[in-house]
C-alpha positions in Angstrom: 77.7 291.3 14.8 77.1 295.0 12.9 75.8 297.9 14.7 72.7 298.6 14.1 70.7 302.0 14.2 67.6 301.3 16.2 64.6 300.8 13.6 60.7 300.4 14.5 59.7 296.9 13.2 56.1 297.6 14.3 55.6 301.4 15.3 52.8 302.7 17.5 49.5 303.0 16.3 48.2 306.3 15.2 45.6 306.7 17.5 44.3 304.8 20.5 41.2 305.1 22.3 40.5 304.1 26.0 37.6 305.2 27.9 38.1 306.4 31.7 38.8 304.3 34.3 40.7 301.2 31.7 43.9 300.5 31.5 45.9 302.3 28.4 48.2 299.6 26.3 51.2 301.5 24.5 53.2 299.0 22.5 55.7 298.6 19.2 58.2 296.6 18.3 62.3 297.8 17.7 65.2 296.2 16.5 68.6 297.1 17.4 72.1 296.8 18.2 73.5 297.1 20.6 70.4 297.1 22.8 68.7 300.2 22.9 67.3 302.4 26.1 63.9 303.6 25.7 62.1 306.3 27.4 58.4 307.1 27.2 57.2 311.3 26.7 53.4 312.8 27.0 53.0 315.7 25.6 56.8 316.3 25.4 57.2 315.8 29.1 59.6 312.3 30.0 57.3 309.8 32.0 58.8 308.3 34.9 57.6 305.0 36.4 55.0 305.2 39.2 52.4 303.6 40.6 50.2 304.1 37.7 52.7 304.1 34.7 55.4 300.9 34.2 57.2 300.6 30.6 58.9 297.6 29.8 61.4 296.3 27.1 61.8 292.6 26.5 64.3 290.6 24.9 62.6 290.5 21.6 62.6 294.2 21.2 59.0 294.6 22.4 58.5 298.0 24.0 55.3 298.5 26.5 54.0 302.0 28.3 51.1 300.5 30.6 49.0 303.3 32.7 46.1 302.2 35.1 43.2 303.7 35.8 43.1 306.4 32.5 42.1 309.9 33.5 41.2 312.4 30.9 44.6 314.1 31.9 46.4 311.2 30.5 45.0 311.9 27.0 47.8 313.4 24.5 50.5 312.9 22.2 53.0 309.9 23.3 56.3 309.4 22.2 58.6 305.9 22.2 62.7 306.9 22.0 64.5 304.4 21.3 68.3 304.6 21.3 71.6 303.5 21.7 75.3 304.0 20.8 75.0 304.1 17.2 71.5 306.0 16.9 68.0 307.4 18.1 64.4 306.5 16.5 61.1 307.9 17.8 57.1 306.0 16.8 54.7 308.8 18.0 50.9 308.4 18.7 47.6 309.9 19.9 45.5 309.2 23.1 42.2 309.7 23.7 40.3 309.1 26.4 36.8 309.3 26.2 34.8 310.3 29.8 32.6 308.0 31.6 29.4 308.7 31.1 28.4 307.2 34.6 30.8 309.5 36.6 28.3 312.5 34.9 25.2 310.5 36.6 26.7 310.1 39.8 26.8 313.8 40.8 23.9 315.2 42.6 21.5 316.9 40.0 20.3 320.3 40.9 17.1 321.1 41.5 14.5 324.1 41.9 11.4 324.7 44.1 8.9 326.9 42.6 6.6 328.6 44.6 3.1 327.5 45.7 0.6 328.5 42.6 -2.1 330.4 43.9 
């Protein structure tokens, strides 16, 4: 079998929208030989598994960055390198979150007394 440079069958999306709280779906598709590594970036910085964030690759080339429970500090610019011995590809996207509008409703609302009229 030829070497193949890695190549995005299906890129990421431009832009993806989550609202607080859900779960954010990253996922394209790349094609490659020998199989590649891939490693997820937010706003330039490398992601490392956790908890909250688990990226995948499966045989078919399928490439997944899963976060739970999206903050508005997880909105940004998110980048999928692929690579291996023979080259390096990157699919770039957007994130926004958009803020609960419950969590605003939940805090305690401020309030005044005014003096007695006379």
């Amino acid at each position: 079998r030829a070497y193949i440079s890695p190549q995005f069958f299906k890129p990421l999306d431009m832009v993806y929208t989550y609202n607080e709280l859900e779960e954010i779906r990253l996922q394209a598709h790349v094609e490659a030989y020998p199989s590649v590594g891939v490693t997820w970036h937010h706003d330039g910085i490398r992601l490392r598994p956790s908890r909250r964030v688990q990226a995948t690759l499966d045989a078919d080339g399928v490439v997944t960055l899963i976060i739970t429970e999206a903050t508005i500090k997880d909105a940004g610019t998110y980048t999928c390198v692929a690579s291996n011995a023979v080259g390096r590809i990157e699919s770039t996207c957007r994130v926004n979150v958009v803020e609960d509008p419950d969590k605003k409703s939940s805090q305690p609302i401020p309030f005044i007394i005014a003096p007695d009229a006379p």
